[in-house]
mmCIF file of the protein (N, C-alpha, C, O) and its ligand, coordinates in Angstrom:
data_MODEL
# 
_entry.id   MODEL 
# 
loop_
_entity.id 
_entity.type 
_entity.pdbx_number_of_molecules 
1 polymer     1 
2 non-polymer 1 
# 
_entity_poly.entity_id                      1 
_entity_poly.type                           'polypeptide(L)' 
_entity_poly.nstd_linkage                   no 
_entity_poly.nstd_monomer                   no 
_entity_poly.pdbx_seq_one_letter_code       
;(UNK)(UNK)(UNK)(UNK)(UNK)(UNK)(UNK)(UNK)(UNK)(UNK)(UNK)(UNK)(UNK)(UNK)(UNK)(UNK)
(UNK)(UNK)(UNK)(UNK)(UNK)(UNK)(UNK)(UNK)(UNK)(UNK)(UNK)(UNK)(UNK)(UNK)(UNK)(UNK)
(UNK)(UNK)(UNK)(UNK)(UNK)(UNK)(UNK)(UNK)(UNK)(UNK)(UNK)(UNK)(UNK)(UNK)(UNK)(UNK)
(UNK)(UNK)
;
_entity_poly.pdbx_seq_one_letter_code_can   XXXXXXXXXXXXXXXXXXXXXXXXXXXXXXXXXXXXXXXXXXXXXXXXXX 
_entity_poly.pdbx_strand_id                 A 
# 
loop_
_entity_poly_seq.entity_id 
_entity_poly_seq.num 
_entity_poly_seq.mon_id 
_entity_poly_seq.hetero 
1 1  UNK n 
1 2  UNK n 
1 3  UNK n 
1 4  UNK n 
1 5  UNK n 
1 6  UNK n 
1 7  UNK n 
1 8  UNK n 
1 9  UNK n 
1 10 UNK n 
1 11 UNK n 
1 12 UNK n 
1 13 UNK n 
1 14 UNK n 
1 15 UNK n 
1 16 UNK n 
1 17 UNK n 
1 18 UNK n 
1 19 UNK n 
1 20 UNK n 
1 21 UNK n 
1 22 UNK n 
1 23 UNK n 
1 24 UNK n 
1 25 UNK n 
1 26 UNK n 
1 27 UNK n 
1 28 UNK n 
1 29 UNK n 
1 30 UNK n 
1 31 UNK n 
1 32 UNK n 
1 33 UNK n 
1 34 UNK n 
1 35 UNK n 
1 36 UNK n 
1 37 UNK n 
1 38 UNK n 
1 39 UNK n 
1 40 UNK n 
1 41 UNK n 
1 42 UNK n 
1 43 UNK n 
1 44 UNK n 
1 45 UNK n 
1 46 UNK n 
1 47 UNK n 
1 48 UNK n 
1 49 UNK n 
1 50 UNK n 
# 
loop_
_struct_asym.id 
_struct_asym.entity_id 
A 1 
B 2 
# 
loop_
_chem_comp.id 
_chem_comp.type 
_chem_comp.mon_nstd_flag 
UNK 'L-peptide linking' . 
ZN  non-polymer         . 
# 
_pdbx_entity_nonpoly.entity_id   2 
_pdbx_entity_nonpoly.name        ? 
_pdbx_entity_nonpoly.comp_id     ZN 
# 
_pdbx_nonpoly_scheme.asym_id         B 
_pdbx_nonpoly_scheme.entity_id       2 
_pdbx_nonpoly_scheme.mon_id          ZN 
_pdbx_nonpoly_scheme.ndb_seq_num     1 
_pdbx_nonpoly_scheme.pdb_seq_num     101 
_pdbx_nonpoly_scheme.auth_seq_num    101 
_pdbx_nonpoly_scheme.pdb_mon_id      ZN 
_pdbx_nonpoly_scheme.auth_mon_id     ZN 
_pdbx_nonpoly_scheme.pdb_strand_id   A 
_pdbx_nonpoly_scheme.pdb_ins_code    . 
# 
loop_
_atom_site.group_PDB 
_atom_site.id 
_atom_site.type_symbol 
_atom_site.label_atom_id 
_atom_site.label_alt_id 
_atom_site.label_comp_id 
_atom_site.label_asym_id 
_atom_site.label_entity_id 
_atom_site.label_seq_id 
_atom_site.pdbx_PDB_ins_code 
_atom_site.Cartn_x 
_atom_site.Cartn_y 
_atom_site.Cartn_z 
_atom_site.occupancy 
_atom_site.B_iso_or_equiv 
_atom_site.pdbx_formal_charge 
_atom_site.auth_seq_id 
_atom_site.auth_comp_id 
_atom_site.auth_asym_id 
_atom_site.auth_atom_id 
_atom_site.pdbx_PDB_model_num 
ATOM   1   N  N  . UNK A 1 1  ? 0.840  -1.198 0.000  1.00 0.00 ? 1   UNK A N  1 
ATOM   2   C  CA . UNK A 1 1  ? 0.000  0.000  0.000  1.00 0.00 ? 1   UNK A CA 1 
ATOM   3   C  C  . UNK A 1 1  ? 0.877  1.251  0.000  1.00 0.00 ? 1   UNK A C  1 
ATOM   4   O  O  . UNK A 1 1  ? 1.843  1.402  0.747  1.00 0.00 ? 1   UNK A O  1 
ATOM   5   N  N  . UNK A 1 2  ? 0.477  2.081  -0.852 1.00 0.00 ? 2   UNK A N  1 
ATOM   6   C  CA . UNK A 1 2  ? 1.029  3.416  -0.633 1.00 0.00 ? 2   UNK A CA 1 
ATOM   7   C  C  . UNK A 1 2  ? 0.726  4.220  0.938  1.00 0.00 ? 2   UNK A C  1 
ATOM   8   O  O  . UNK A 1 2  ? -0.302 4.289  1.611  1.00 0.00 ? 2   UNK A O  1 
ATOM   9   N  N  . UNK A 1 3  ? 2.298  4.844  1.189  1.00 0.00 ? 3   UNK A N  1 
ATOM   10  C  CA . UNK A 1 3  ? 2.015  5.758  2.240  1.00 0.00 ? 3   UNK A CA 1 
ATOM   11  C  C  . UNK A 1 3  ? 1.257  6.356  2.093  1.00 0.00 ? 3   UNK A C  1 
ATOM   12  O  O  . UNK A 1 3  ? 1.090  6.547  0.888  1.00 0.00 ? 3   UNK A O  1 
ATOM   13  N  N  . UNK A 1 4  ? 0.147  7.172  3.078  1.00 0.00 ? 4   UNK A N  1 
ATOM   14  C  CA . UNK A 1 4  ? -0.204 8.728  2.661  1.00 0.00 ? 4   UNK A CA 1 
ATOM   15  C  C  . UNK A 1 4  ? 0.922  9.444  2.673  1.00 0.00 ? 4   UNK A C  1 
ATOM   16  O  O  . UNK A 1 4  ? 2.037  8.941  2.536  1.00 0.00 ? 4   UNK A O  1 
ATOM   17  N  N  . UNK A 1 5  ? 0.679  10.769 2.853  1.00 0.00 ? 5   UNK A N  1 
ATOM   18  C  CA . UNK A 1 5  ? 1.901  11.856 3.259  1.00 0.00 ? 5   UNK A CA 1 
ATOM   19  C  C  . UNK A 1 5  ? 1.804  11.992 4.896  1.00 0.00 ? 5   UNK A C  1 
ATOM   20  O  O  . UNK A 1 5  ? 0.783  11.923 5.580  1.00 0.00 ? 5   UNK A O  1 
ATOM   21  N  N  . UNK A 1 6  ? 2.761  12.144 5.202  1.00 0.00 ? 6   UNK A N  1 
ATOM   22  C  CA . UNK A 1 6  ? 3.024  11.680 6.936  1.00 0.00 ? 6   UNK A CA 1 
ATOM   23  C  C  . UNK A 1 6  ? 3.142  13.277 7.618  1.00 0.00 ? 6   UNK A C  1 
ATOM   24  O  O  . UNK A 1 6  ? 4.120  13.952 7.297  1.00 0.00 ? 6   UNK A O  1 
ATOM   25  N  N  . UNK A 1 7  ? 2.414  13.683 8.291  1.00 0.00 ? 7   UNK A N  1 
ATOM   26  C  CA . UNK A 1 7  ? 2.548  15.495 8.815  1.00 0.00 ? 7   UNK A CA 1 
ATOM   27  C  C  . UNK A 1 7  ? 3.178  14.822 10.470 1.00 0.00 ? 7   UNK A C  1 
ATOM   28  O  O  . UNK A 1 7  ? 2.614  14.276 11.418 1.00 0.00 ? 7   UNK A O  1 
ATOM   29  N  N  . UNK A 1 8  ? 4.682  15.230 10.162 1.00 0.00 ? 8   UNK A N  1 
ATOM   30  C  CA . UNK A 1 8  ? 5.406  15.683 11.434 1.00 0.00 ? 8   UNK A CA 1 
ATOM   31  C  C  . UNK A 1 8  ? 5.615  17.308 11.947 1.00 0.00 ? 8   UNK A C  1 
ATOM   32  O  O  . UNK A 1 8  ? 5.141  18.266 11.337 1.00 0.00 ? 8   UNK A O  1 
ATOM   33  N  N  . UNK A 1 9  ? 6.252  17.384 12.931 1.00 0.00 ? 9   UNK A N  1 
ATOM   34  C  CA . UNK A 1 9  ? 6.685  18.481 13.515 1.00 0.00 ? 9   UNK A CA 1 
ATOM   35  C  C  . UNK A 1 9  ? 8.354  18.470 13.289 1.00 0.00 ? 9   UNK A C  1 
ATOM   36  O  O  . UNK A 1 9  ? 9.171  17.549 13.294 1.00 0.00 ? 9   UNK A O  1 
ATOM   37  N  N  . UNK A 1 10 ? 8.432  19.361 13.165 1.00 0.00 ? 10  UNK A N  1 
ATOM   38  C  CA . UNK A 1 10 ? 10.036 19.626 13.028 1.00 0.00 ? 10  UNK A CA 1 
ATOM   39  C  C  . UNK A 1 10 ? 10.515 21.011 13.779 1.00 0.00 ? 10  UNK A C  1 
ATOM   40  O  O  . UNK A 1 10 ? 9.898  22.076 13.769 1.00 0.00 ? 10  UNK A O  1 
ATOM   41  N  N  . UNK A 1 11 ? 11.340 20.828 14.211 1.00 0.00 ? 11  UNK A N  1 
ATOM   42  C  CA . UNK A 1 11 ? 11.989 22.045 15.128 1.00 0.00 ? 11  UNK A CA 1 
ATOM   43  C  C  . UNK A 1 11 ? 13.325 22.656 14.712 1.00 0.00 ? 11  UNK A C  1 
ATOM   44  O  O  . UNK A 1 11 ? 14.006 21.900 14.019 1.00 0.00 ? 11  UNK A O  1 
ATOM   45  N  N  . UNK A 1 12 ? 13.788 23.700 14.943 1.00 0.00 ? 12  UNK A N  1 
ATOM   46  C  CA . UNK A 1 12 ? 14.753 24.370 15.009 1.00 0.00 ? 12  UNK A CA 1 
ATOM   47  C  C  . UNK A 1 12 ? 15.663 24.227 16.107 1.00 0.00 ? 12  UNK A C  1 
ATOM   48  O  O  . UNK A 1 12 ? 15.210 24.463 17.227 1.00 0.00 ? 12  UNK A O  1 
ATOM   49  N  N  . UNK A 1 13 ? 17.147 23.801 15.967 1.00 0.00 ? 13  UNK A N  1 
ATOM   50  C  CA . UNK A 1 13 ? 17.734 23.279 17.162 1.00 0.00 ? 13  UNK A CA 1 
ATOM   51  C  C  . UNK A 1 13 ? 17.825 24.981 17.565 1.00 0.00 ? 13  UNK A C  1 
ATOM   52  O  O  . UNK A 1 13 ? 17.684 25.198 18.769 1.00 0.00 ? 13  UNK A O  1 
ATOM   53  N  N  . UNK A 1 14 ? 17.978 25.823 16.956 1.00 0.00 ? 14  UNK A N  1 
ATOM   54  C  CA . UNK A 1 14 ? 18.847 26.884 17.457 1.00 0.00 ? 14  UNK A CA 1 
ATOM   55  C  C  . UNK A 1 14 ? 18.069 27.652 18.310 1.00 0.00 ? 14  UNK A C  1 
ATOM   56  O  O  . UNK A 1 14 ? 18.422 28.038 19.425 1.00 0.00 ? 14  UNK A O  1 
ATOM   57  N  N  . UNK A 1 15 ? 16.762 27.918 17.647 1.00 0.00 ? 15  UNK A N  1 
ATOM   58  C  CA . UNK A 1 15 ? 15.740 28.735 18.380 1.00 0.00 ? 15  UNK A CA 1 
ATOM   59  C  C  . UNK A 1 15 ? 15.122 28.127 18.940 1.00 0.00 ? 15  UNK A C  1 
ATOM   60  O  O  . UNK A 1 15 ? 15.030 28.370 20.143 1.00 0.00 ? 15  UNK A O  1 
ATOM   61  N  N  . UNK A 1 16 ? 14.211 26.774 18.236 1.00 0.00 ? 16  UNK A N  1 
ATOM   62  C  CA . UNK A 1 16 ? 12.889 26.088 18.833 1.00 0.00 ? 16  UNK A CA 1 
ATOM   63  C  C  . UNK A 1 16 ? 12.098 26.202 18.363 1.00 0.00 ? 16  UNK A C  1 
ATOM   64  O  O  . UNK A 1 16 ? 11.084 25.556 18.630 1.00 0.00 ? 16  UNK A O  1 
ATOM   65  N  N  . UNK A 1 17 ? 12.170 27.142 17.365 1.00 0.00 ? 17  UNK A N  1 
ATOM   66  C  CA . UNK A 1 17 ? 11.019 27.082 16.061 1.00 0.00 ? 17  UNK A CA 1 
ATOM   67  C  C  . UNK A 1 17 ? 10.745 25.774 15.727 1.00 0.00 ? 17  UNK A C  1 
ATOM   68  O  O  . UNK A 1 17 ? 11.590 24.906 15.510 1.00 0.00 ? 17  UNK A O  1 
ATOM   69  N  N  . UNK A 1 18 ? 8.910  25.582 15.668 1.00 0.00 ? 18  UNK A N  1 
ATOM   70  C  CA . UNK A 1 18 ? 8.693  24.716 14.976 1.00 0.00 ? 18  UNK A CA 1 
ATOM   71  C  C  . UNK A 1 18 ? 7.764  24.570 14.346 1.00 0.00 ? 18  UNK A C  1 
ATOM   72  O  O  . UNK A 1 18 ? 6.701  24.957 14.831 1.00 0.00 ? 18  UNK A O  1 
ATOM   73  N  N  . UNK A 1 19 ? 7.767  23.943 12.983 1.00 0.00 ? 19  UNK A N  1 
ATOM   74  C  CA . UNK A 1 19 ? 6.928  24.104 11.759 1.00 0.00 ? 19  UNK A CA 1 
ATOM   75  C  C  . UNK A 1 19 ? 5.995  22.188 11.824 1.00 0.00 ? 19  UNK A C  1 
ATOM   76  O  O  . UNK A 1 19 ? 6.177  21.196 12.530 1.00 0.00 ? 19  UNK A O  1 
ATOM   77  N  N  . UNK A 1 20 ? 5.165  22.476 10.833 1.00 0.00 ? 20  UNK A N  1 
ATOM   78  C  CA . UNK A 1 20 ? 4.489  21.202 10.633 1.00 0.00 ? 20  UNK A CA 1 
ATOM   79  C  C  . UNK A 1 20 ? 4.560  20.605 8.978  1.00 0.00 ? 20  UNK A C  1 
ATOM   80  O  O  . UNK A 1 20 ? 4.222  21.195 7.952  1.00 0.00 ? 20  UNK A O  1 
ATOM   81  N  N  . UNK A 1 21 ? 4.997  19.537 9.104  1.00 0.00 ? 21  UNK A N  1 
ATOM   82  C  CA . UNK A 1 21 ? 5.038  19.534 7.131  1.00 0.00 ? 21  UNK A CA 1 
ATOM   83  C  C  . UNK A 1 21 ? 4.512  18.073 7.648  1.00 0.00 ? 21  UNK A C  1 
ATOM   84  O  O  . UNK A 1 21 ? 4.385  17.421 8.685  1.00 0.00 ? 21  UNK A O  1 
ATOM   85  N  N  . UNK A 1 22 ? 4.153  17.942 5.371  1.00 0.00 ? 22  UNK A N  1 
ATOM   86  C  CA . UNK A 1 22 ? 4.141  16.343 5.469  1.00 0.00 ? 22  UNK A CA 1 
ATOM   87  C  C  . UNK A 1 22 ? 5.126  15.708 4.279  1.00 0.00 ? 22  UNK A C  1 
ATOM   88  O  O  . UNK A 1 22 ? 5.256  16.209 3.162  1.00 0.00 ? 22  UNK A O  1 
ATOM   89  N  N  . UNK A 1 23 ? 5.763  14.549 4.737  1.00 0.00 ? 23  UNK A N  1 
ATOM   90  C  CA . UNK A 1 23 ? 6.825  14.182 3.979  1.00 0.00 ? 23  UNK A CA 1 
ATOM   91  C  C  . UNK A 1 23 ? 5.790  13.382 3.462  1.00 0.00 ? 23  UNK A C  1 
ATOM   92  O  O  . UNK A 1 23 ? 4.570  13.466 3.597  1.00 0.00 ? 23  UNK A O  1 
ATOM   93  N  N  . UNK A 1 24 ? 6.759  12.302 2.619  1.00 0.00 ? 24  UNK A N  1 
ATOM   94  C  CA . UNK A 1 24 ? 7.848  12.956 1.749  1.00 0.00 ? 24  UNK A CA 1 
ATOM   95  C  C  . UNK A 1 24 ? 7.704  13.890 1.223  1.00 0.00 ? 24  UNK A C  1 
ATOM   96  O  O  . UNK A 1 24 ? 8.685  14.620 1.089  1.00 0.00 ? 24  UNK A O  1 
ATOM   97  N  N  . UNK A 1 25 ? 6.125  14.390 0.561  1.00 0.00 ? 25  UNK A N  1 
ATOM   98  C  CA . UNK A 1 25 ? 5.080  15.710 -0.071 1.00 0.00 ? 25  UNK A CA 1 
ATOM   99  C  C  . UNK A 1 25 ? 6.407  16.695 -0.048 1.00 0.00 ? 25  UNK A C  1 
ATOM   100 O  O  . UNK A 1 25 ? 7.105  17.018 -1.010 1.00 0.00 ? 25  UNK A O  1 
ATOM   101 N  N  . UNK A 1 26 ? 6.503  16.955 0.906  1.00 0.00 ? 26  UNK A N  1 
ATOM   102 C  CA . UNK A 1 26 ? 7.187  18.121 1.060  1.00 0.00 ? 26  UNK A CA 1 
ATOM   103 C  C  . UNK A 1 26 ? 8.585  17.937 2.149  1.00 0.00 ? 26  UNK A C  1 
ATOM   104 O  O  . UNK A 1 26 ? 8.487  17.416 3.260  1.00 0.00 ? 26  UNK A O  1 
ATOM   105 N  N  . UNK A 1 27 ? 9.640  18.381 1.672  1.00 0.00 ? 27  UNK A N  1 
ATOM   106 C  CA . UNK A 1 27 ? 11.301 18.466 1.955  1.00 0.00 ? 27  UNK A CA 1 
ATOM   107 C  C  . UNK A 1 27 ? 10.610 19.118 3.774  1.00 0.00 ? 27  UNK A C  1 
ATOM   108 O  O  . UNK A 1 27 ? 9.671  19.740 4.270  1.00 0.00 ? 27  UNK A O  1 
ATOM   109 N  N  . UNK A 1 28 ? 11.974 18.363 4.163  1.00 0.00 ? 28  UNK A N  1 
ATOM   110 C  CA . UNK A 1 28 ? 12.489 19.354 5.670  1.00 0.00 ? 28  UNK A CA 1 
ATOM   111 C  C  . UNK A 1 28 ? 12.714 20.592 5.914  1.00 0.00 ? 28  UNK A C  1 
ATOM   112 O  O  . UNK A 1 28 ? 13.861 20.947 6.189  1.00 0.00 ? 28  UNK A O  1 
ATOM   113 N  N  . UNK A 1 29 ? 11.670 21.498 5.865  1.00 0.00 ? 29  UNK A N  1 
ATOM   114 C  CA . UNK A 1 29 ? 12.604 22.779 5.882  1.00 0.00 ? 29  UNK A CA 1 
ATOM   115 C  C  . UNK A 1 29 ? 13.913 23.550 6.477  1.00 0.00 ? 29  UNK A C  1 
ATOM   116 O  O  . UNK A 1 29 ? 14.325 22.669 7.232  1.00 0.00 ? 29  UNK A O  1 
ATOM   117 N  N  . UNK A 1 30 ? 14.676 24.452 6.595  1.00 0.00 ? 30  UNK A N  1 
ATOM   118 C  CA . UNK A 1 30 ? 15.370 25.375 7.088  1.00 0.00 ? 30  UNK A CA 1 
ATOM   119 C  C  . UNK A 1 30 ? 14.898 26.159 7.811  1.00 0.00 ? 30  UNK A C  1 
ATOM   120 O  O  . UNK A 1 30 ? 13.749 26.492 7.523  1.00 0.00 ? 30  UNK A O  1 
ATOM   121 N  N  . UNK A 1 31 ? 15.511 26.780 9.004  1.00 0.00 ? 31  UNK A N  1 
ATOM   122 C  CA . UNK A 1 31 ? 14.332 27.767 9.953  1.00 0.00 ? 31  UNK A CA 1 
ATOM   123 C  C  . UNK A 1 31 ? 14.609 29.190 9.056  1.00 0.00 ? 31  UNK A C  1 
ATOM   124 O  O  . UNK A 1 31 ? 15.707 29.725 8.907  1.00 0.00 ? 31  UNK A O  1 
ATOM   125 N  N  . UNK A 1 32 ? 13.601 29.550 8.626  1.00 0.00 ? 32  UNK A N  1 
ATOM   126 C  CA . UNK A 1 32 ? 13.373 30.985 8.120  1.00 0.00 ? 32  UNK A CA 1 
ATOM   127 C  C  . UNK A 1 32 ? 14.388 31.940 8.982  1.00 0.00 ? 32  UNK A C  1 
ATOM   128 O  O  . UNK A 1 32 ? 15.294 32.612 8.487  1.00 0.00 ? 32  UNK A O  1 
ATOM   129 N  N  . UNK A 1 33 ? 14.056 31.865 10.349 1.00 0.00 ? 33  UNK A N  1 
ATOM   130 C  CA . UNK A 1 33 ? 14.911 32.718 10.863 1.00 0.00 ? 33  UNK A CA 1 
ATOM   131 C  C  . UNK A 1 33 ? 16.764 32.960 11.307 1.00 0.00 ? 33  UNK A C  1 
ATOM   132 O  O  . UNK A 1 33 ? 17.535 33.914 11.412 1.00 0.00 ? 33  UNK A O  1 
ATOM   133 N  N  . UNK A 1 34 ? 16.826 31.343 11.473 1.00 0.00 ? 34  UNK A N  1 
ATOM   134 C  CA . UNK A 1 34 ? 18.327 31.100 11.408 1.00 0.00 ? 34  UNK A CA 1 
ATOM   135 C  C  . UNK A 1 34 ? 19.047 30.422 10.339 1.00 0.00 ? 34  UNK A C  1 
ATOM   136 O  O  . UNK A 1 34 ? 20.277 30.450 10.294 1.00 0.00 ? 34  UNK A O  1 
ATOM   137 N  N  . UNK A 1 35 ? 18.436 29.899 9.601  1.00 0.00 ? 35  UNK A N  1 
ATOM   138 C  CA . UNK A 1 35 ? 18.481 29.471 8.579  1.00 0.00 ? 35  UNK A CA 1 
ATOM   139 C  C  . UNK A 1 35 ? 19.137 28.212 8.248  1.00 0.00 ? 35  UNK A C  1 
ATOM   140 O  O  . UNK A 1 35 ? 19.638 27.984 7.147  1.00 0.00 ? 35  UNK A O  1 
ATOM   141 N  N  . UNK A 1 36 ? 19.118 27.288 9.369  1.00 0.00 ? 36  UNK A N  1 
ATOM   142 C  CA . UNK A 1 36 ? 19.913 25.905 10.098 1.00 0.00 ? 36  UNK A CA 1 
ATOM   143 C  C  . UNK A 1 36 ? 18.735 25.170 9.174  1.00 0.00 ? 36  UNK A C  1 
ATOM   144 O  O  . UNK A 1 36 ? 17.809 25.615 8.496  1.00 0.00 ? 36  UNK A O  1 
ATOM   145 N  N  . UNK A 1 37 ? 19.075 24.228 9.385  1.00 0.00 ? 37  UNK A N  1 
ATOM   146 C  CA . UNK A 1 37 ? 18.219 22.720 8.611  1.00 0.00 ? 37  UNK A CA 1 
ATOM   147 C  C  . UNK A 1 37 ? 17.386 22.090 9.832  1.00 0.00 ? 37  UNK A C  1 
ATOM   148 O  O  . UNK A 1 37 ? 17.745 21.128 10.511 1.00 0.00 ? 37  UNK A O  1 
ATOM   149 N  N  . UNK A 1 38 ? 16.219 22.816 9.969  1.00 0.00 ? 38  UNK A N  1 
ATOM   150 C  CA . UNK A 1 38 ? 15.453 21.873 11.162 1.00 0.00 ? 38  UNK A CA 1 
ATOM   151 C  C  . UNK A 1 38 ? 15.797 20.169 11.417 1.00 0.00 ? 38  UNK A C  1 
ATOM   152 O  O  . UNK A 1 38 ? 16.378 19.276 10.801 1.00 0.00 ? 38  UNK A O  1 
ATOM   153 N  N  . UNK A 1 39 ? 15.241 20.284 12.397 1.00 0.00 ? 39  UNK A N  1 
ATOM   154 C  CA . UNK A 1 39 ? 15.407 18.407 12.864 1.00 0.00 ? 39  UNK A CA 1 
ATOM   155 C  C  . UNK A 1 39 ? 14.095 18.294 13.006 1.00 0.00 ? 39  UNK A C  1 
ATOM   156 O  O  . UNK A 1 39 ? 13.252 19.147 13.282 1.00 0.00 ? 39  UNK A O  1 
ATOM   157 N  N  . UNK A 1 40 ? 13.962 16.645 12.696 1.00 0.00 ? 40  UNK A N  1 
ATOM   158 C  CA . UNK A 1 40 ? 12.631 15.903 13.332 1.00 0.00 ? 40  UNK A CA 1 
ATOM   159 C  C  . UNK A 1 40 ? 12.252 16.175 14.568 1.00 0.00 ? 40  UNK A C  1 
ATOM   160 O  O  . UNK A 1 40 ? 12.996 16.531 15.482 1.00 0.00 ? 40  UNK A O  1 
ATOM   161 N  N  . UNK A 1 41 ? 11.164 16.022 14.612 1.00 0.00 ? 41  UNK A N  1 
ATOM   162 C  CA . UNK A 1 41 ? 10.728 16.516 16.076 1.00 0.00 ? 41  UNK A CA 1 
ATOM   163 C  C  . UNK A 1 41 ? 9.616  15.330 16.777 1.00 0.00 ? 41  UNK A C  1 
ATOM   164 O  O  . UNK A 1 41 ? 9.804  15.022 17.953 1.00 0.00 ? 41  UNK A O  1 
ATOM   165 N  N  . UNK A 1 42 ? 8.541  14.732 16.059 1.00 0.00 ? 42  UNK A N  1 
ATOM   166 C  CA . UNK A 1 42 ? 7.681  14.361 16.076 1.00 0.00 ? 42  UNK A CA 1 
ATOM   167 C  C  . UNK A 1 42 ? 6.661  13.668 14.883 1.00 0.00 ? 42  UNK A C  1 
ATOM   168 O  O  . UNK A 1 42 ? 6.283  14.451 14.012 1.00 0.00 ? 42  UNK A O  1 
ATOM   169 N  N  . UNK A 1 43 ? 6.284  12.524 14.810 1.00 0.00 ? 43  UNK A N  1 
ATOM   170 C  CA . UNK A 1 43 ? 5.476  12.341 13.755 1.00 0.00 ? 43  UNK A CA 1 
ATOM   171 C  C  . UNK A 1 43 ? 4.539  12.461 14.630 1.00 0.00 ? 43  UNK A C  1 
ATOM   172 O  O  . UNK A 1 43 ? 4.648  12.255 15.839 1.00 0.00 ? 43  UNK A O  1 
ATOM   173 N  N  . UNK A 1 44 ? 3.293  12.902 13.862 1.00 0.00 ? 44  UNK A N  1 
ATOM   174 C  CA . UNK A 1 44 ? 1.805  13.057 13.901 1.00 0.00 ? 44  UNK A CA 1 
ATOM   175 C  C  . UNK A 1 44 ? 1.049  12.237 13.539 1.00 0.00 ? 44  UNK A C  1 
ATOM   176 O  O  . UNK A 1 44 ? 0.560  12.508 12.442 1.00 0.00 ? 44  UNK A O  1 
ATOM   177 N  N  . UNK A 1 45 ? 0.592  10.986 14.137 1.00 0.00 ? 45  UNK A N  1 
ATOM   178 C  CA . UNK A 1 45 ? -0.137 10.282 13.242 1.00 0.00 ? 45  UNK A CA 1 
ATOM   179 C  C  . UNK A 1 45 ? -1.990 10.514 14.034 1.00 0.00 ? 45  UNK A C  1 
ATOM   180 O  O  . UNK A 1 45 ? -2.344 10.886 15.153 1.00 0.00 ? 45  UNK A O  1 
ATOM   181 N  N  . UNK A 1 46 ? -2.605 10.176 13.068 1.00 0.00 ? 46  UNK A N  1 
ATOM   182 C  CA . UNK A 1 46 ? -3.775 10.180 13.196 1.00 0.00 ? 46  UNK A CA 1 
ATOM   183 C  C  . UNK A 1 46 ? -4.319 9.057  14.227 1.00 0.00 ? 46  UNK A C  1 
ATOM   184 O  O  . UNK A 1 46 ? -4.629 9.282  15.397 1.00 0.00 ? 46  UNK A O  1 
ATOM   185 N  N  . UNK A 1 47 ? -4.388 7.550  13.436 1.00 0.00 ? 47  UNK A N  1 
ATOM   186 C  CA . UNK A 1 47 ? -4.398 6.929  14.709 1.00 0.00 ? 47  UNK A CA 1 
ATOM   187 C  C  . UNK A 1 47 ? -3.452 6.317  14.912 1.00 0.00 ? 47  UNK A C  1 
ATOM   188 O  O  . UNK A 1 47 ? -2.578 6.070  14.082 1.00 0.00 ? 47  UNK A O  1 
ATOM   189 N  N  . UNK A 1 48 ? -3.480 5.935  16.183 1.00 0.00 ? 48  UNK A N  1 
ATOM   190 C  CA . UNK A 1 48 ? -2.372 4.989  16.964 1.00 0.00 ? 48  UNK A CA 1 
ATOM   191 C  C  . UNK A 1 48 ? -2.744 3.519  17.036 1.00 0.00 ? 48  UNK A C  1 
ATOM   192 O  O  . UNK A 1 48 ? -3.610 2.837  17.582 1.00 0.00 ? 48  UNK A O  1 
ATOM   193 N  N  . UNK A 1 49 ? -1.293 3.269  15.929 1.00 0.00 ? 49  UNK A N  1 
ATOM   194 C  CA . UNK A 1 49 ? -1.537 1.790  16.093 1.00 0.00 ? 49  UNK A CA 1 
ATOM   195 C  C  . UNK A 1 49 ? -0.695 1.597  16.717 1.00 0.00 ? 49  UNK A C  1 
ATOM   196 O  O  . UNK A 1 49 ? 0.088  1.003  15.975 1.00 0.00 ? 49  UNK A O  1 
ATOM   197 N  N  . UNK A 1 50 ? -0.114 1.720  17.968 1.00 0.00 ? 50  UNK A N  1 
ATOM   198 C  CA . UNK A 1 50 ? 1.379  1.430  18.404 1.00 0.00 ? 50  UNK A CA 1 
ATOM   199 C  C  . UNK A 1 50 ? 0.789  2.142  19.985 1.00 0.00 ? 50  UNK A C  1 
ATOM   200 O  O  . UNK A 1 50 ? 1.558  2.242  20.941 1.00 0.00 ? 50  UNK A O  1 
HETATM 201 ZN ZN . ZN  B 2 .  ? 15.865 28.954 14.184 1.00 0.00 2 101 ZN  A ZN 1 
# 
């Protein structure tokens, strides 16, 4: 089965900024403001199978 697109949280180590995307759909961003390569933070899933 195909994935859907997966909406995590991702953070900014430097500040703590954190954004919401969904991969693969869409790349990891950079923090707008420092301009570092966010890190994973969290997946979001809808339900919990786990
Ligand atoms: Zn930042």
């Amino acid at each position: 089965m195909a994935e859907p697109n997966q909406a995590v949280e991702v953070c900014c180590p430097t500040c703590g900024r954190t954004e919401i995307v969904y991969i693969p759909k869409e790349p990891i961003p950079a923090c707008p403001d420092c301009r570092r390569p966010m890190v994973l933070r969290e997946l979001l899933r809808e339900g919990k199978s786990y």
